[in-house]
DRENMAR-954095 format. One line per field, with one value per residue: residue number from 0; residue in three letters; chain; x, y, z of N, C-alpha, C, O, CB in turn. Coordinates in steps of 0.05 Angstrom, whole numbers, plus 5000, padded with zeros to 4 digits. Last residue first. Glycine has a CB too. Example, Ala and Ser with C-alpha at 12.3 -4.5 7.8 and 13.67 -1.06 7.14 Angstrom:
% residues 2
lummar = [1 / 0]
torro = [SER / ALA]
zase = [A / A]
nu = [5257 / 5264]
nv = [4955 / 4886]
nw = [5142 / 5156]
cau = [5273 / 5246]
cav = [4979 / 4910]
caw = [5143 / 5156]
cu = [5258 / 5264]
cv = [5001 / 4934]
cw = [5157 / 5156]
ou = [5268 / 5285]
ov = [5023 / 4934]
ow = [5161 / 5169]
cbu = [5282 / 5226]
cbv = [4988 / 4911]
cbw = [5114 / 5181]
***
This chain:
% residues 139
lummar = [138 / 137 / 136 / 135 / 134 / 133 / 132 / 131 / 130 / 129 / 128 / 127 / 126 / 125 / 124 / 123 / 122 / 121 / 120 / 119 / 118 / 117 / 116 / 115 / 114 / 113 / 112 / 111 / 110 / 109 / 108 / 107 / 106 / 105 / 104 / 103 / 102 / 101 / 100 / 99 / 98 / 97 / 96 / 95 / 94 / 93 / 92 / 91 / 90 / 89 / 88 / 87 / 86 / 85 / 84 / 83 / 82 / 81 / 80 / 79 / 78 / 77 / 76 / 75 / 74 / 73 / 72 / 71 / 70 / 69 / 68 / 67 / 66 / 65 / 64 / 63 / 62 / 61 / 60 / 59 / 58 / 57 / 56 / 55 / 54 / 53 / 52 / 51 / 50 / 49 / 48 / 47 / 46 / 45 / 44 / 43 / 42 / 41 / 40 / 39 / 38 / 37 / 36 / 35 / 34 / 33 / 32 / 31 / 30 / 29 / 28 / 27 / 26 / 25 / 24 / 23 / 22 / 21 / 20 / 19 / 18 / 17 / 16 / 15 / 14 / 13 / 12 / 11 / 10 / 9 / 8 / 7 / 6 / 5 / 4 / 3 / 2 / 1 / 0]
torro = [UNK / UNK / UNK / UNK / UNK / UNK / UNK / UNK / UNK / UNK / UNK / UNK / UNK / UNK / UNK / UNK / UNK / UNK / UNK / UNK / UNK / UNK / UNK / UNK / UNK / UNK / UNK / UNK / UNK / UNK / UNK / UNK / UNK / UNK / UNK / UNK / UNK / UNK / UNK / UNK / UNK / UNK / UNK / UNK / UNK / UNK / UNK / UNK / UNK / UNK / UNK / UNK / UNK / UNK / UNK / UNK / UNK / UNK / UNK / UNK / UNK / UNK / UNK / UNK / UNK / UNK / UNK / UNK / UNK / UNK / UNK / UNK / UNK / UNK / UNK / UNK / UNK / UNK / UNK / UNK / UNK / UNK / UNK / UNK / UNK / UNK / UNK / UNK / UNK / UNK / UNK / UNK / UNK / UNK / UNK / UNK / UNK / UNK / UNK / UNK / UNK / UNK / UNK / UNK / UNK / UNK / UNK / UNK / UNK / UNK / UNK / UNK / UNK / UNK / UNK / UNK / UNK / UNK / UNK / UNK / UNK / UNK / UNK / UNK / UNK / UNK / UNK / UNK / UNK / UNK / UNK / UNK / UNK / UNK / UNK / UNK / UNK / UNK / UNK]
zase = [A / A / A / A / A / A / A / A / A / A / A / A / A / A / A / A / A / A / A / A / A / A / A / A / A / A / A / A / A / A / A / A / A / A / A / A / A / A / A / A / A / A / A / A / A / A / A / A / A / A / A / A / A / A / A / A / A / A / A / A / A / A / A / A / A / A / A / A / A / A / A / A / A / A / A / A / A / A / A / A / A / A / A / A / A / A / A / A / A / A / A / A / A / A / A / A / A / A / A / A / A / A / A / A / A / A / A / A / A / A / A / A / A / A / A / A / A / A / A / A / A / A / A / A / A / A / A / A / A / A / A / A / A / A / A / A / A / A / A]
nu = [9561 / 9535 / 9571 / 9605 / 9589 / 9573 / 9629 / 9644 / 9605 / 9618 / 9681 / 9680 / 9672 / 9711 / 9756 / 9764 / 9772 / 9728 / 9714 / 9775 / 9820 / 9832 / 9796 / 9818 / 9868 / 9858 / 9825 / 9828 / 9767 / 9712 / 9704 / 9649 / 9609 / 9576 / 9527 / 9511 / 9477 / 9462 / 9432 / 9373 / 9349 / 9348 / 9363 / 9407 / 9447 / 9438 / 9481 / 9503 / 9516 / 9529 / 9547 / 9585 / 9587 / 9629 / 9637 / 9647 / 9585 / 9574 / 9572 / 9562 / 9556 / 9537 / 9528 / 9538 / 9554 / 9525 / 9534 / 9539 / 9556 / 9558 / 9536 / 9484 / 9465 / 9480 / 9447 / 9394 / 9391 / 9398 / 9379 / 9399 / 9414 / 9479 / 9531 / 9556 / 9562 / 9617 / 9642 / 9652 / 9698 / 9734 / 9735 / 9717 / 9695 / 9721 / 9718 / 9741 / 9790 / 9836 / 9824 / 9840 / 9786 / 9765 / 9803 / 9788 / 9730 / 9747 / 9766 / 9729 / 9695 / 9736 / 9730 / 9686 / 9676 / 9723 / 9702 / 9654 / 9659 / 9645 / 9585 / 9555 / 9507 / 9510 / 9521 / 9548 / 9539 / 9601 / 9606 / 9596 / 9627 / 9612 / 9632 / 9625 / 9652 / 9668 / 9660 / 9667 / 9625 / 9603 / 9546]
nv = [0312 / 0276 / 0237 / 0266 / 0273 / 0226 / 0210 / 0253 / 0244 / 0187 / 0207 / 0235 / 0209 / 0167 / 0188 / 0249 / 0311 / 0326 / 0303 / 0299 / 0291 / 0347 / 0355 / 0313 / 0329 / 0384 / 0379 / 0313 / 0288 / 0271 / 0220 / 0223 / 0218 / 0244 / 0242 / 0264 / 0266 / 0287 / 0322 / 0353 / 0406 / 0455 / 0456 / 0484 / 0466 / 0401 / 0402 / 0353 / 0359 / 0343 / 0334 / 0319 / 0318 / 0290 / 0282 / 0292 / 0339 / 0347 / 0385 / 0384 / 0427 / 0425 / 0446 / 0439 / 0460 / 0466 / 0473 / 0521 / 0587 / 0643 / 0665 / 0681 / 0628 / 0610 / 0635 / 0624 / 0568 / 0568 / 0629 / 0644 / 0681 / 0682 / 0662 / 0662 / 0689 / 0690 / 0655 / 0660 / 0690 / 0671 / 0615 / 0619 / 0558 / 0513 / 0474 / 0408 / 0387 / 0385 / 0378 / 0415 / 0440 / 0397 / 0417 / 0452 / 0450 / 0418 / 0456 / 0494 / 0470 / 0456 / 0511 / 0518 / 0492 / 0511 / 0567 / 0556 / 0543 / 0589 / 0593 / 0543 / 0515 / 0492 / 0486 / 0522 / 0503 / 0514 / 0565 / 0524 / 0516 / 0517 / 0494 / 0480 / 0429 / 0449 / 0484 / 0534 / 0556 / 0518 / 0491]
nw = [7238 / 7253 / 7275 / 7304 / 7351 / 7373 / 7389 / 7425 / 7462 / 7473 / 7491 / 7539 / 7581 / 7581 / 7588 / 7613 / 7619 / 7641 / 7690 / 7728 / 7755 / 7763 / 7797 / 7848 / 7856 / 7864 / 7928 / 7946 / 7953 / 7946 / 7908 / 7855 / 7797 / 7745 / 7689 / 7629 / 7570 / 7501 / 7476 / 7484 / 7433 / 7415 / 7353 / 7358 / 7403 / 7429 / 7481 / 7531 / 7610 / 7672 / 7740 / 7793 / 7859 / 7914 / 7983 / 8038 / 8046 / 7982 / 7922 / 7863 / 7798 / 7727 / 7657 / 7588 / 7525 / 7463 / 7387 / 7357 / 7361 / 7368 / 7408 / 7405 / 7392 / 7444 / 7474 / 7446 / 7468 / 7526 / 7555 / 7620 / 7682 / 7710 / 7733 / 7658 / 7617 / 7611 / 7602 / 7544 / 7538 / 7563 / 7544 / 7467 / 7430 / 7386 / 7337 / 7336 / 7321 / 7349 / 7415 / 7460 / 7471 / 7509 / 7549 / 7553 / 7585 / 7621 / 7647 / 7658 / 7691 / 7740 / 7755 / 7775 / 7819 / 7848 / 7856 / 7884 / 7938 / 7968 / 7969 / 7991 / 7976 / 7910 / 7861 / 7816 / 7739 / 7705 / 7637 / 7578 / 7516 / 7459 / 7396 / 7337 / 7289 / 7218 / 7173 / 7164 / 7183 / 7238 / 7270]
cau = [9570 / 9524 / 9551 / 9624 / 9589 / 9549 / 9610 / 9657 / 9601 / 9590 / 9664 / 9685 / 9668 / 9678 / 9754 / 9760 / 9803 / 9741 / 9708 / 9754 / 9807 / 9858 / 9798 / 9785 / 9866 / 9876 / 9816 / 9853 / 9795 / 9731 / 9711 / 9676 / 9611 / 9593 / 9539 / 9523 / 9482 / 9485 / 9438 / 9386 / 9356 / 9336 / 9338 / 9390 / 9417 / 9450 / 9463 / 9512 / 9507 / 9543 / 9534 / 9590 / 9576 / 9632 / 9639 / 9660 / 9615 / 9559 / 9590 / 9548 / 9571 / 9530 / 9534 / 9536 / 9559 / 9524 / 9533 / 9515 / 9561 / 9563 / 9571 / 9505 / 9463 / 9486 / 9469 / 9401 / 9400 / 9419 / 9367 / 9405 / 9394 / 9460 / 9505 / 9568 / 9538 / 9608 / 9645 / 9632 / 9671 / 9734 / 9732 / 9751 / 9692 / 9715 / 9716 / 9721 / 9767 / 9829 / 9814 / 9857 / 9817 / 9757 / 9801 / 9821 / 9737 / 9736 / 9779 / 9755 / 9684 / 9716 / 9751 / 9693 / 9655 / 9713 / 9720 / 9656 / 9655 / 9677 / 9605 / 9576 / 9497 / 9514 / 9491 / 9546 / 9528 / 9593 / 9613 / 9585 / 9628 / 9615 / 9622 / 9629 / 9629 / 9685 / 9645 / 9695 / 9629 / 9616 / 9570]
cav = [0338 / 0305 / 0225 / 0256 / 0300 / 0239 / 0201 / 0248 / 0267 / 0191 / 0181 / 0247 / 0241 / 0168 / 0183 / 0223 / 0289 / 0342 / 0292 / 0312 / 0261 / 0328 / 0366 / 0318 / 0309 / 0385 / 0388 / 0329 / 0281 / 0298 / 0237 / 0215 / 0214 / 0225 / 0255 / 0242 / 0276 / 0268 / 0299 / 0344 / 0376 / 0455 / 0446 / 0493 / 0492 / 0416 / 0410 / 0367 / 0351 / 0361 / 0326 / 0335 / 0295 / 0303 / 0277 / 0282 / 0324 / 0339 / 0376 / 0397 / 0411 / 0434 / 0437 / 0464 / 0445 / 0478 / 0455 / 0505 / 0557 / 0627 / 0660 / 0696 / 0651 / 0595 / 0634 / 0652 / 0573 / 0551 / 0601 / 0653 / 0655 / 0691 / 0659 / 0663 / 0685 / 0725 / 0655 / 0636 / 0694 / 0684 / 0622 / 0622 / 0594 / 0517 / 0507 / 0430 / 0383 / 0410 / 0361 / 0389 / 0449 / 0406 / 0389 / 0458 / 0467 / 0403 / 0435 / 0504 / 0475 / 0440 / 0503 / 0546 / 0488 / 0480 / 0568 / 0570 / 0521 / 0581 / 0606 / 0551 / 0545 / 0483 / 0477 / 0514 / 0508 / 0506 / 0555 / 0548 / 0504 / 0531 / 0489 / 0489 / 0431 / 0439 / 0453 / 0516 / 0553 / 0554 / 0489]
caw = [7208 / 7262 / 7256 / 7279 / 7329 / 7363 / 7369 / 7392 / 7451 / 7459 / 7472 / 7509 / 7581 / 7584 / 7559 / 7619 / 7609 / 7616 / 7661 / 7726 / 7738 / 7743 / 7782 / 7831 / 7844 / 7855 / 7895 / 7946 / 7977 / 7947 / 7930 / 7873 / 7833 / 7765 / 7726 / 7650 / 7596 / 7515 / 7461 / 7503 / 7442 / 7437 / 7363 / 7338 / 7414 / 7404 / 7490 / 7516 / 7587 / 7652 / 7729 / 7773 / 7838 / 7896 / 7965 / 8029 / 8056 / 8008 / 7945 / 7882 / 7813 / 7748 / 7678 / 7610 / 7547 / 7484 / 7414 / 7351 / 7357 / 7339 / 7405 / 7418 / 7369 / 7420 / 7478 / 7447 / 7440 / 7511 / 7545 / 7595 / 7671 / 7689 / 7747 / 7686 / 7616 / 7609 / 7634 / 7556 / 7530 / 7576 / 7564 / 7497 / 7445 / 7420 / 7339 / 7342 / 7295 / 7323 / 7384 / 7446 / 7451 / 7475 / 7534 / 7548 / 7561 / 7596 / 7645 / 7647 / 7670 / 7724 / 7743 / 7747 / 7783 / 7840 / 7843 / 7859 / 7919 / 7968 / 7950 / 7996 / 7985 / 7941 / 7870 / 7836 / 7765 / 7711 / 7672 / 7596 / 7550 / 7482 / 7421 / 7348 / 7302 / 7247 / 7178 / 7170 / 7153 / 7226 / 7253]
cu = [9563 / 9528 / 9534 / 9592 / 9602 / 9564 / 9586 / 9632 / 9616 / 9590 / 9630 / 9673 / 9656 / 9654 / 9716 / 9744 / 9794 / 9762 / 9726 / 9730 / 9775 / 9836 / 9811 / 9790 / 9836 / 9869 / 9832 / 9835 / 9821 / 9753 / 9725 / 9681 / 9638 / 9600 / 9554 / 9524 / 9494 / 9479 / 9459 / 9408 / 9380 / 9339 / 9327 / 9367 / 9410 / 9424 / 9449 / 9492 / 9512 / 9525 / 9538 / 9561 / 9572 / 9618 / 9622 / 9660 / 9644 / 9585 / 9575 / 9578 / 9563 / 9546 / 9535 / 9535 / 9552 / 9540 / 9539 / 9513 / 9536 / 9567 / 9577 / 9545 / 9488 / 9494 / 9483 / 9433 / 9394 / 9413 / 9390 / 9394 / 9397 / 9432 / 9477 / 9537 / 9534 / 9576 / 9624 / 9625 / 9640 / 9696 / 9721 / 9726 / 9711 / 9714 / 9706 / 9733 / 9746 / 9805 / 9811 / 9853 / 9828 / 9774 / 9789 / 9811 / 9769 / 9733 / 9767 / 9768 / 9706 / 9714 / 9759 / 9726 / 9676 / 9698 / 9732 / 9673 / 9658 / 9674 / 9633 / 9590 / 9527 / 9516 / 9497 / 9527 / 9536 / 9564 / 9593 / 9594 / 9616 / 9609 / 9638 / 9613 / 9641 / 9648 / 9654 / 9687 / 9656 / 9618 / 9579]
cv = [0329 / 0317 / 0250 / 0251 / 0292 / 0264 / 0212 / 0236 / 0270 / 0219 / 0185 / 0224 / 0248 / 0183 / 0179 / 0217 / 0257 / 0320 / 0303 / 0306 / 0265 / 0308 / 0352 / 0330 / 0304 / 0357 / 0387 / 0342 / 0305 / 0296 / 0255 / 0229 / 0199 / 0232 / 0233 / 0248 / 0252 / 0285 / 0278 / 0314 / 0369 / 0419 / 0453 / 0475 / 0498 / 0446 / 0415 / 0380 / 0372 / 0343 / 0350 / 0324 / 0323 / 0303 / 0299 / 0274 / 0325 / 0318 / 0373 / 0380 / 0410 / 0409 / 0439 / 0445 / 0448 / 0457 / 0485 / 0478 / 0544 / 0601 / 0655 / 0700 / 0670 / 0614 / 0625 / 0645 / 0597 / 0564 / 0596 / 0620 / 0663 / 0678 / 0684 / 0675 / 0678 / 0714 / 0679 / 0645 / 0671 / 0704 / 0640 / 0630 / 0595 / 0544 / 0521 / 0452 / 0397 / 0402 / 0388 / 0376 / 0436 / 0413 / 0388 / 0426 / 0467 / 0428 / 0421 / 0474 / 0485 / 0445 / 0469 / 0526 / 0503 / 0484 / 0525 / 0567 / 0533 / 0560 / 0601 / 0562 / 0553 / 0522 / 0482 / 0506 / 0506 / 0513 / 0538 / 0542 / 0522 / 0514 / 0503 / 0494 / 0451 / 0451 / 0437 / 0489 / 0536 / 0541 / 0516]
cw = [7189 / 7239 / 7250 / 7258 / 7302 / 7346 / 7349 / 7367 / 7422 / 7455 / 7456 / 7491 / 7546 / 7580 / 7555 / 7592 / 7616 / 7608 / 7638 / 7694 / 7724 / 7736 / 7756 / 7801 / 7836 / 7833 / 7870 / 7918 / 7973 / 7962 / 7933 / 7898 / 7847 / 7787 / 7729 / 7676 / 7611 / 7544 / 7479 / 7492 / 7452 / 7449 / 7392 / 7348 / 7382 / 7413 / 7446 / 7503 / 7567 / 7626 / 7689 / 7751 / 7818 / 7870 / 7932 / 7994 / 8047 / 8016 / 7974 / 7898 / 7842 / 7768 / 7710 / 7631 / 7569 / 7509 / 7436 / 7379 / 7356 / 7334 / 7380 / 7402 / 7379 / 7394 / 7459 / 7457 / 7438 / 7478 / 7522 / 7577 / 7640 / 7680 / 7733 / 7705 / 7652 / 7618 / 7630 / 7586 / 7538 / 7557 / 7568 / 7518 / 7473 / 7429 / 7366 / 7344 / 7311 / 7315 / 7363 / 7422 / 7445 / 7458 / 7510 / 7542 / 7549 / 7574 / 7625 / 7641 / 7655 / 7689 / 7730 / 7740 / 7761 / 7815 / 7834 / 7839 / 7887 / 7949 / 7951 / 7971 / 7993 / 7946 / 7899 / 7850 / 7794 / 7736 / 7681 / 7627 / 7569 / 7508 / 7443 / 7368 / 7322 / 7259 / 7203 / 7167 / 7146 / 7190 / 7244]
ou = [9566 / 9512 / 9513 / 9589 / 9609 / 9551 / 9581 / 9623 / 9607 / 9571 / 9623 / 9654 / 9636 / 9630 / 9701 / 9729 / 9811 / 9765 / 9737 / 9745 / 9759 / 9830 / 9801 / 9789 / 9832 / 9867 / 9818 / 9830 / 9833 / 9755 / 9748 / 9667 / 9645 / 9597 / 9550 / 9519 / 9490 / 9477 / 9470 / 9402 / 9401 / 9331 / 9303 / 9347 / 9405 / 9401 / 9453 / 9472 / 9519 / 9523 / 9551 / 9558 / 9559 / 9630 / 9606 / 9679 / 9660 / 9597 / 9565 / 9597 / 9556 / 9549 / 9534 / 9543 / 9564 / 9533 / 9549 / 9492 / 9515 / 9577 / 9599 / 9562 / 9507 / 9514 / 9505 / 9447 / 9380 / 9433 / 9399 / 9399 / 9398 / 9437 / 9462 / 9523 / 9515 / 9563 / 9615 / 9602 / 9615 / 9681 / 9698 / 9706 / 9717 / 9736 / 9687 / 9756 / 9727 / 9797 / 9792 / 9871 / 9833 / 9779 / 9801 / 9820 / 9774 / 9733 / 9783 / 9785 / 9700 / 9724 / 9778 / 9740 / 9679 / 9708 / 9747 / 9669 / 9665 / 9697 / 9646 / 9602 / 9526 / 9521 / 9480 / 9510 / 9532 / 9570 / 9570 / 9591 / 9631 / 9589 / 9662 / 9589 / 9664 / 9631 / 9646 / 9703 / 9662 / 9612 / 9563]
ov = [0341 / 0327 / 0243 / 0258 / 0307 / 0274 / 0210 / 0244 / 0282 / 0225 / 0185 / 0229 / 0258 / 0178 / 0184 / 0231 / 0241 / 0316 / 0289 / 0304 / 0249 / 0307 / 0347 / 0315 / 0291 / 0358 / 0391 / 0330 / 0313 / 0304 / 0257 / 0247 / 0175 / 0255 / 0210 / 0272 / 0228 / 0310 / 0258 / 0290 / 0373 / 0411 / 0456 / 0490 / 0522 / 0447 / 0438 / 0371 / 0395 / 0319 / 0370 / 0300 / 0342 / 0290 / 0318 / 0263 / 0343 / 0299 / 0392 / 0368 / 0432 / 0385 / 0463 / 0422 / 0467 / 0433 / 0508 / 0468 / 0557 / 0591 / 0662 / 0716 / 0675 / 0616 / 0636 / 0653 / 0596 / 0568 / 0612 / 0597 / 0687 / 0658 / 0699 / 0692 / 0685 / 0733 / 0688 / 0643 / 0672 / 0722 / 0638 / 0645 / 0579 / 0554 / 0537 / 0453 / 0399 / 0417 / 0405 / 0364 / 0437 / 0401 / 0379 / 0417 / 0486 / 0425 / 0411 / 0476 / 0482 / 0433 / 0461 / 0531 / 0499 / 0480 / 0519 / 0565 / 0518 / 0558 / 0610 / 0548 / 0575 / 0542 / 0470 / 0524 / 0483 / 0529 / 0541 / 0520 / 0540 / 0503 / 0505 / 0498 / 0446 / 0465 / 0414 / 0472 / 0527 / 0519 / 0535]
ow = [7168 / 7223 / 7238 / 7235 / 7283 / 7327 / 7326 / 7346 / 7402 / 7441 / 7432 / 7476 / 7535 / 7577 / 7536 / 7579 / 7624 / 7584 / 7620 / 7675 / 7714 / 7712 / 7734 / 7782 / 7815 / 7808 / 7851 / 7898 / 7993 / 7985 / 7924 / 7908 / 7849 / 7795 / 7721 / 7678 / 7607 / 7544 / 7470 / 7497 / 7441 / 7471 / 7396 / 7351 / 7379 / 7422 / 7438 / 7514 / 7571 / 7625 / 7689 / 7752 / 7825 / 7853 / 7934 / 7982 / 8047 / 8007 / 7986 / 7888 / 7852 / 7763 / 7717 / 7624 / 7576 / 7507 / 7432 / 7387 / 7356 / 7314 / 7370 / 7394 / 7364 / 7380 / 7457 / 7439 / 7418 / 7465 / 7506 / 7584 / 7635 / 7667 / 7746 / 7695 / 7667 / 7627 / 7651 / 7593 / 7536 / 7564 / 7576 / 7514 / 7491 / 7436 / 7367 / 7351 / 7296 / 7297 / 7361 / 7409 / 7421 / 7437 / 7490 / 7521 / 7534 / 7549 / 7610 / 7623 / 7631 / 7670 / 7717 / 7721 / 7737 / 7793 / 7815 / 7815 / 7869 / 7940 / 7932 / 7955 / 8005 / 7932 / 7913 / 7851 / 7801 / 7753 / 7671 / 7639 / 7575 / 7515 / 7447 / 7366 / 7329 / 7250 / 7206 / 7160 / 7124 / 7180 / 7242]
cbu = [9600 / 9538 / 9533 / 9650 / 9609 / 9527 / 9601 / 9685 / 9610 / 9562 / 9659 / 9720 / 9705 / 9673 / 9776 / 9746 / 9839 / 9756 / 9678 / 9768 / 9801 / 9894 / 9805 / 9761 / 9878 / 9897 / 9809 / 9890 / 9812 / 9717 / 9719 / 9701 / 9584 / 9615 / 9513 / 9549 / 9456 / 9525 / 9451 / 9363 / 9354 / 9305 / 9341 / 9401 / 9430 / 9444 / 9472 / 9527 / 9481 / 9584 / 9508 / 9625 / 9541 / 9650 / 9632 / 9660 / 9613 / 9523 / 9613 / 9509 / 9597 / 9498 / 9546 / 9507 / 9577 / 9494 / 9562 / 9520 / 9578 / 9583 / 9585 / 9503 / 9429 / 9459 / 9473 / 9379 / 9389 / 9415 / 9332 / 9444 / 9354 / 9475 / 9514 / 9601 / 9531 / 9612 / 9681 / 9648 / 9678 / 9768 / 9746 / 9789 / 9650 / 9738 / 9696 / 9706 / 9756 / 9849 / 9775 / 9857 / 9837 / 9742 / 9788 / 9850 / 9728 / 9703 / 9780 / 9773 / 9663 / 9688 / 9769 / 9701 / 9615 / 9692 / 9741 / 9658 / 9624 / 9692 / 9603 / 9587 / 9470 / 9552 / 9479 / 9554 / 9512 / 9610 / 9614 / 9549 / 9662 / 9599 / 9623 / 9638 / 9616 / 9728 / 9652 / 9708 / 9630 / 9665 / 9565]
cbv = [0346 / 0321 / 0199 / 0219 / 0328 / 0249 / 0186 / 0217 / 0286 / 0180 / 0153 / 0254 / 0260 / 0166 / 0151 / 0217 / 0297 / 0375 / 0299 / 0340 / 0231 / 0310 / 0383 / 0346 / 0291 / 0388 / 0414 / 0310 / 0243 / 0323 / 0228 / 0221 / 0193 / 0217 / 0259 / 0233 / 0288 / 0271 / 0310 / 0339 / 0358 / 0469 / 0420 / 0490 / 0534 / 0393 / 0437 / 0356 / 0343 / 0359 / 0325 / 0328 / 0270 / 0300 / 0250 / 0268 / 0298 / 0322 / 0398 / 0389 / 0419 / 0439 / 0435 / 0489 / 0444 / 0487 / 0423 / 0490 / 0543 / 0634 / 0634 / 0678 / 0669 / 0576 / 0624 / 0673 / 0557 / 0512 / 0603 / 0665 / 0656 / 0692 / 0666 / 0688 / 0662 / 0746 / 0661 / 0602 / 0694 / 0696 / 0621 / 0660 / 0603 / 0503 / 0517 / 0428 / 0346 / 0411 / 0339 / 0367 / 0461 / 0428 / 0370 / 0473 / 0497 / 0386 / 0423 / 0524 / 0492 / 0447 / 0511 / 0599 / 0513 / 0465 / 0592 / 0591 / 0506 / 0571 / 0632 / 0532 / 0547 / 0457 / 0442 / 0525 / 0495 / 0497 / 0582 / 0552 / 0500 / 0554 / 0460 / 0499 / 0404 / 0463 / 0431 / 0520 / 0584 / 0568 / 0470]
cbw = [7199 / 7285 / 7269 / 7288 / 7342 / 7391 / 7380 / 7394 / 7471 / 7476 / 7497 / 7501 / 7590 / 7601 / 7551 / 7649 / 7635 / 7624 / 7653 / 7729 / 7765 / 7762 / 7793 / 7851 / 7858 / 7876 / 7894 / 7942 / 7970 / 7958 / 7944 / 7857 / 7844 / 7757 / 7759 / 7646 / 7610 / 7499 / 7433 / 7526 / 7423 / 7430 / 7360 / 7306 / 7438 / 7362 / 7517 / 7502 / 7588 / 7653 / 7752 / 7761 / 7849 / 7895 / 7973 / 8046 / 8055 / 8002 / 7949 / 7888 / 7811 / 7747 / 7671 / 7609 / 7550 / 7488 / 7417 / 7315 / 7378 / 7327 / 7420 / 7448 / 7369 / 7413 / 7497 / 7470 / 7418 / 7515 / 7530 / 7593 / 7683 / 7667 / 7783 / 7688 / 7592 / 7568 / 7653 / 7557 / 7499 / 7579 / 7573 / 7491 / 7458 / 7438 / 7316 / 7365 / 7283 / 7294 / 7387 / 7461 / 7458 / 7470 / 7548 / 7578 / 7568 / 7604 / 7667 / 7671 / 7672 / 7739 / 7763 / 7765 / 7781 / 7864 / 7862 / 7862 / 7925 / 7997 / 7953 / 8009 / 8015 / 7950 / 7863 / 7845 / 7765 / 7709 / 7697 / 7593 / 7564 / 7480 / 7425 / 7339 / 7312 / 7261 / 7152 / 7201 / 7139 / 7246 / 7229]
***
C-alpha cells in the first residue's frame, strides 16, 4: 500500500516460454494490456510500464522488486505458443509476504494476434474478479 491507502501494483513483462524470440513482442503486449487495464480502476496506484519492463528477462525476486518500485502487489506472468494455440498463465503476487494470492492460465487460439490480445486477460472480467476481491478485503 502507498500512504494514499490505494493498493499498488506492478505488472512485470510477461515470460516468453517458447524458444521463438519473434513471440516477445505477444507477452510484452499481453503484459501491457492488463497493465492499461489496472489503470482503468482509480482505486489502484499502477507503476508505468516503462519502469516495470526495466526488470524485463532479468531474474529478480518479487519482493526486492516490490521494495524497488514501492508497491506491495506483483503481477507477473508467462505465455507459451504450440501451433495453433495460446496459454497465458499470470498470477498475483502480495511481495510483503512472498504469498501466491490469485493464479490462472487460459487457453485459446491463436488465430488473429490482434484478436488474442483484445480478449487477452487484462480486459476479461474473470481476470479481474478475485484480484478486486482480494484487494478490497486487503486494505
Amino acid at each position: 500500500m502507498l500512504a494514499s491507502g490505494k493498493p499498488s501494483i506492478a505488472v512485470m513483462a510477461f515470460d516468453n516460454l517458447n524458444d521463438n524470440p519473434s513471440q516477445n513482442d505477444l507477452s510484452d503486449g499481453l503484459s501491457e494490456n492488463i497493465l492499461t487495464a489496472f489503470s482503468r480502476f482509480s482505486d489502484f496506484f499502477v507503476v508505468a510500464r516503462n519502469l516495470t519492463f526495466l526488470y524485463k528477462d532479468k531474474p529478480a525476486d518479487a519482493q526486492q522488486v516490490a521494495r524497488e518500485l514501492g508497491v506491495r502487489y506483483i503481477v507477473e506472468g508467462s505465455v507459451q505458443v504450440a501451433g495453433e494455440r495460446l496459454r497465458v498463465t499470470s498470477q498475483l503476487i502480495d511481495a510483503t509476504t512472498g504469498q501466491n494470492i490469485w493464479a490462472d492460465s487460459y487457453n485459446r487460439d491463436l488465430q488473429d494476434i490482434f484478436s488474442v490480445q483484445t480478449r487477452s486477460p487484462g480486459r476479461s472480467h474473470r481476470f479481474f474478479r478475485p484480484i478486486l476481491i482480494w484487494l478490497n478485503t486487503a486494505v
